[in-house]
VMD Tcl script that draws the C-alpha trace (Angstrom):
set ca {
  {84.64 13.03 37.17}
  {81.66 11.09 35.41}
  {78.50 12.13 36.80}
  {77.18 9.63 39.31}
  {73.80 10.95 40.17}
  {72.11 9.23 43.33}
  {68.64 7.54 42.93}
  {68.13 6.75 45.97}
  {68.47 9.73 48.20}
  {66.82 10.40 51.60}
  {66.34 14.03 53.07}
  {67.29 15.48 56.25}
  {65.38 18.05 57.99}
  {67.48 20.56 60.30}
  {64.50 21.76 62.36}
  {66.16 25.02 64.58}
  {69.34 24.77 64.54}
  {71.43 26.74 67.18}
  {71.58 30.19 65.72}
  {69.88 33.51 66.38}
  {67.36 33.12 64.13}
  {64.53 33.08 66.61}
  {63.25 36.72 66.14}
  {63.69 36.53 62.29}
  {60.72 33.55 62.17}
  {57.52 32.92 63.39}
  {57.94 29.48 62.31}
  {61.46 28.65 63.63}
  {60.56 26.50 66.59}
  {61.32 26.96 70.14}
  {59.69 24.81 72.57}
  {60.28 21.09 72.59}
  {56.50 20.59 71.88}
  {57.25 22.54 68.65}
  {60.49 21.25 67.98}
  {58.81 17.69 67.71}
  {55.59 18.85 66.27}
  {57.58 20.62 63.50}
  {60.13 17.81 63.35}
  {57.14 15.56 62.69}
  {55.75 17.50 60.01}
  {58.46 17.43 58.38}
  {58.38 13.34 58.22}
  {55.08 13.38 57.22}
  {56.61 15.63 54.10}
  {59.19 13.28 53.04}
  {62.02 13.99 55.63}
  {64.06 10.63 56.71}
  {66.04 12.28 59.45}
  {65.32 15.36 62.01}
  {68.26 17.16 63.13}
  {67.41 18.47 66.27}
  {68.63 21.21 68.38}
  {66.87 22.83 71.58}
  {66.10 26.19 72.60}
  {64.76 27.79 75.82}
  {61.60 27.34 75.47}
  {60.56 31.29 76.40}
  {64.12 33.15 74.65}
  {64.46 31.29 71.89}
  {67.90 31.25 72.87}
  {69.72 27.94 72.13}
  {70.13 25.24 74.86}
  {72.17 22.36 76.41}
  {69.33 21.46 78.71}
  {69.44 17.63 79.32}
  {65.59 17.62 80.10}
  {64.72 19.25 76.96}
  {66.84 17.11 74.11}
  {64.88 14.32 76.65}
  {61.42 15.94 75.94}
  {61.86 16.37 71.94}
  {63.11 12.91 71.86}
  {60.23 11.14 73.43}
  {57.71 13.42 71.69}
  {59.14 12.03 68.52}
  {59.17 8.75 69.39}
  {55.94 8.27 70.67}
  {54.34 10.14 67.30}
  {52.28 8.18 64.75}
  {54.85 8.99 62.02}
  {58.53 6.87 61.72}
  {61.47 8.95 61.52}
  {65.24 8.58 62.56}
  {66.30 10.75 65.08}
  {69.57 12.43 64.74}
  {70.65 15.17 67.63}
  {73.64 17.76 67.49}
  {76.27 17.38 69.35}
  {78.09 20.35 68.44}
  {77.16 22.62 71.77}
  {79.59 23.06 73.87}
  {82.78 24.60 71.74}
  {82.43 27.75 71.40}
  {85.14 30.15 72.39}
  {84.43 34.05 71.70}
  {87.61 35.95 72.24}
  {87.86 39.25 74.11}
  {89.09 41.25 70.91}
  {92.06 42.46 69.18}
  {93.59 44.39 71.46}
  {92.86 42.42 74.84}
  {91.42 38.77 73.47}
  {91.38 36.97 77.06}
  {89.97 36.88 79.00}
  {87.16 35.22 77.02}
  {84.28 36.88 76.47}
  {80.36 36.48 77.30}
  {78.90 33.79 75.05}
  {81.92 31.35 75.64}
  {80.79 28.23 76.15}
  {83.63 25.20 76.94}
  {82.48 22.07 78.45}
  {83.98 18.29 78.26}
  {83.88 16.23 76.14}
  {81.38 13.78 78.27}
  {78.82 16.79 78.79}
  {78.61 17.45 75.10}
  {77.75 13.90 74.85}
  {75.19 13.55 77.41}
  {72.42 14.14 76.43}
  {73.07 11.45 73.73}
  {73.94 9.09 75.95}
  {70.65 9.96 77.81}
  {68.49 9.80 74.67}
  {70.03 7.48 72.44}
  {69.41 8.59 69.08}
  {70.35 7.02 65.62}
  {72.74 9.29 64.73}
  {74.35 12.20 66.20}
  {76.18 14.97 64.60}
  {80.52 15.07 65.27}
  {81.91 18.46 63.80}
  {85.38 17.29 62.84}
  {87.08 20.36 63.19}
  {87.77 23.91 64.31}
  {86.99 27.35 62.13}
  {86.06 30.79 62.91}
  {82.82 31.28 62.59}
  {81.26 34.48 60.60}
  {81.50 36.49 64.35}
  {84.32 38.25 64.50}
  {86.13 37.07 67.55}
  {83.85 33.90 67.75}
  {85.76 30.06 66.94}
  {83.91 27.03 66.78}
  {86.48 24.95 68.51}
  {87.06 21.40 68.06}
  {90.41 19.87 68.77}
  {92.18 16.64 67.82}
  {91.83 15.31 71.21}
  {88.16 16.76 72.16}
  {86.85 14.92 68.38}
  {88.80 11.56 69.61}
  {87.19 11.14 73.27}
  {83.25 12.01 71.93}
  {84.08 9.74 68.95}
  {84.79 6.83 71.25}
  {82.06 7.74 73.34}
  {79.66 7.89 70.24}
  {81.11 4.59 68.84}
  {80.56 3.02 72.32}
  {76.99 4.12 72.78}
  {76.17 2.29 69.37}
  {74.94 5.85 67.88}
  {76.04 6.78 65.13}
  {78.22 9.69 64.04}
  {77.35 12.34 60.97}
  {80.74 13.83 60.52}
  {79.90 17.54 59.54}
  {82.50 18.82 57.51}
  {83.10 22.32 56.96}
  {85.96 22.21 55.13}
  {88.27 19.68 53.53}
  {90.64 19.48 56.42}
  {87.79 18.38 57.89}
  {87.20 15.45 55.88}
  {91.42 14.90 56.26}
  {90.32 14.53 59.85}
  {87.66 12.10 59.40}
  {89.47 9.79 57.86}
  {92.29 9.64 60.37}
  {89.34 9.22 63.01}
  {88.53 6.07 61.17}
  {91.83 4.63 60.28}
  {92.92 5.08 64.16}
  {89.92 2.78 64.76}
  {88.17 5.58 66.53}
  {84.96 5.96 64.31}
  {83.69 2.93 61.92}
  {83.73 2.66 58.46}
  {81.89 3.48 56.33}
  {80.95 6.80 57.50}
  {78.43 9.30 57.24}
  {79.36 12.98 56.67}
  {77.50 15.96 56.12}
  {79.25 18.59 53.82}
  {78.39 21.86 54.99}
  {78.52 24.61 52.55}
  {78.93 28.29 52.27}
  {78.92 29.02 55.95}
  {81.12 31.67 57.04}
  {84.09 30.87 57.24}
  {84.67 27.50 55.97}
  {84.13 26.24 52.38}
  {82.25 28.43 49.98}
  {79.37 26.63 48.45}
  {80.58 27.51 44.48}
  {80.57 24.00 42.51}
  {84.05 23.53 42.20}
  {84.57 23.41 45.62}
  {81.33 21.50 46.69}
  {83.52 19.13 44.22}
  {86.65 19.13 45.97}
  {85.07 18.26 49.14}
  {82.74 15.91 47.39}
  {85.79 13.89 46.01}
  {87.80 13.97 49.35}
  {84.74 11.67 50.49}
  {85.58 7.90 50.53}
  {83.71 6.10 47.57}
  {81.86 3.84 50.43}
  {80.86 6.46 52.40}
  {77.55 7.87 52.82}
  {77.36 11.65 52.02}
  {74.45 14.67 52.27}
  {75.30 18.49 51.59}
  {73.48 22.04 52.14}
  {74.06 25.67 51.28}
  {72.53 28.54 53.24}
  {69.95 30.58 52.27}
  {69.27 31.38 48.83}
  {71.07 28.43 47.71}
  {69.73 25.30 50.13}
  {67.15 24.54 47.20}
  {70.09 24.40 44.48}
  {72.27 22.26 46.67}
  {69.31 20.24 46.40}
  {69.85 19.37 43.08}
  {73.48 19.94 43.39}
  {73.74 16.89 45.65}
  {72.01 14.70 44.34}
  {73.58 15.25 40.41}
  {76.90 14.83 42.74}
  {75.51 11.44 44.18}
  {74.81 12.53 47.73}
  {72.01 12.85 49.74}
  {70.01 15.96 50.70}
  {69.62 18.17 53.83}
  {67.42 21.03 54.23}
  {65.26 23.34 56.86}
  {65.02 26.30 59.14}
  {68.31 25.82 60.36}
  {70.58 26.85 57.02}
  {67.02 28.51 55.83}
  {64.27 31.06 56.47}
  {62.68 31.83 53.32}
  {60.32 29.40 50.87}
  {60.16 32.14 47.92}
  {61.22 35.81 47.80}
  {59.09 37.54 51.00}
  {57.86 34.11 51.75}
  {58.58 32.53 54.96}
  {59.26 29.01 54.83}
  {58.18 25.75 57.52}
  {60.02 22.80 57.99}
  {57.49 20.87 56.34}
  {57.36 23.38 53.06}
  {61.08 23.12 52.80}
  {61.16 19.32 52.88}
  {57.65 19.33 50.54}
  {59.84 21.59 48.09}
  {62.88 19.26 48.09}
  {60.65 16.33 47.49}
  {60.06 17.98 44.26}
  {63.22 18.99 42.89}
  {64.04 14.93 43.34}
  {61.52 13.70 41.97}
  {62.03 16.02 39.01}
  {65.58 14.81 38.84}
  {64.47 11.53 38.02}
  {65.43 10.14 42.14}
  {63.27 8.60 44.54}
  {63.09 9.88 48.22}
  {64.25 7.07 50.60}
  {61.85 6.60 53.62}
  {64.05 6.25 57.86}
  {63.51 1.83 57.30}
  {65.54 2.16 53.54}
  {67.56 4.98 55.63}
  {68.08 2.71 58.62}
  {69.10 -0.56 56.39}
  {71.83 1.49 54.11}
  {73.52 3.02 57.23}
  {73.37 -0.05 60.15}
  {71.16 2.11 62.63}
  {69.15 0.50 64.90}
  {65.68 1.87 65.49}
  {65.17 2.89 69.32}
  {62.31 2.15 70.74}
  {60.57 5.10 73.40}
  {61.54 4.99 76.90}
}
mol new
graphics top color blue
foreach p $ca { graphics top sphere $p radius 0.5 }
foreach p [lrange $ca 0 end-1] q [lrange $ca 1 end] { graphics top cylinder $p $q radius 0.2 }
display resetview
């Protein structure tokens, strides 16, 4: 295909994301003071959109706690600095089997709720946009699967559709994207869509260019797409998304490290990716150009 670089591009920040990276960090927040304070940062570096998870405040450990998502969302809100708000609403799948030899029962870490409580905290909150993984995959762990069925995607896409907040499809794979599109043709989620193509994470697509491609061209042409890579590679994808004609996600979610033995922020990671576009030729979008491309409707605090 031609190349159809994006000029236009704005940058998500994933601020903690929901994995054990807690202990591997100072700077991976855990408090919703620091979720917000870091999520702010980050606006005040470039970032458009802040991806938030929540943690316990005193583990680390990630959290469904309704009061929490409540406190990082009005911290946000009521800071100096504009930003859209986009929340995950991919707790609340997780089945971790019991092993090869005996896999049920389940095992400790399982996690299946419905479909209504892994929506409600956005209900509660209201955000701009909320995250909608479209589709099941084991996930690095062994016996873990991040499980999201047919019928579990169709009830929180209505109920994400209803609420007026917007979905970010996360694709892991291009079955995923298959998926998506059915969501929207059955009327289910509107068009066009927003997807996030999420790359190189164990085990769904591996972030090498031609299949980064693959997905990229199983995205609808009015669609609005972002991508990442873990690691090592979230910086590349940078550029690698942008070249493509996407948008651009990065932070301490997919990615510790600035440099080699140099722990990253939210903020430096955004600061970073500001750069590369730039350099590219791009300009970074601010959350009102954000806002205006995808129909969101700024929420006022509560």
């Amino acid at each position: 295909m031609p190349l159809a670089m994006n000029r236009e591009v704005f940058i998500t920040c994933a601020v903690t994301g929901s994995g054990s990276t807690q202990d591997r960090s100072p700077h991976v927040p855990r408090s919703p003071k620091e979720i917000a304070d870091s999520a702010i940062a980050a606006a005040k570096a470039g970032a458009a959109v802040v991806h938030c998870h929540v943690r316990d405040p005193e583990t680390g450990v990630p959290s469904r706690d309704l009061k929490l998502y409540r406190e990082v969302t009005d911290r946000i809100r009521d800071a100096e600095v504009d930003v859209v708000l986009n929340l995950t609403a991919g707790m609340g799948g997780d089945i971790v089997f019991g092993g090869v030899d005996a896999p049920l029962p389940v095992a400790a870490g399982t996690d299946m709720i419905s479909a209504e409580e892994r929506v409600a905290h956005v209900a509660e909150c209201l955000p701009e946009i909320c995250t909608l993984d479209c589709g099941t995959m084991n996930f690095a762990e062994a016996d873990y699967v991040m499980t999201n069925t047919p019928g579990m995607l169709q009830a929180m896409g209505r109920m994400m559709t209803d609420l007026g907040v917007k979905p970010e499809i996360e694709a892991f794979d291009t079955g995923h994207l298959w998926y998506a599109k059915q969501l929207v043709k059955d009327g289910i989620l509107d068009s066009p869509a927003l997807v996030q193509l999420c790359m190189g994470v164990p085990w769904g697509a591996p972030d090498d260019l031609n299949t980064f491609m693959a997905m990229v061209n199983n995205v609808p042409d009015d669609w609005t797409f972002s991508a990442f890579s873990l690691g090592r590679n979230q910086m590349p994808y940078v550029a690698a998304s942008v070249l493509a004609g996407g948008n651009v996600r990065v932070g301490l979610e997919d990615n510790l490290m600035l440099d080699k033995g140099v722990l990253a922020t939210n903020e430096s990671l955004v600061a970073r990716s500001v750069e590369i576009i730039e350099r590219l030729g791009a300009n970074v979008i601010g959350p009102d150009a954000v806002r205006e491309k995808l129909g969101l409707v700024k929420r006022a605090p509560v």
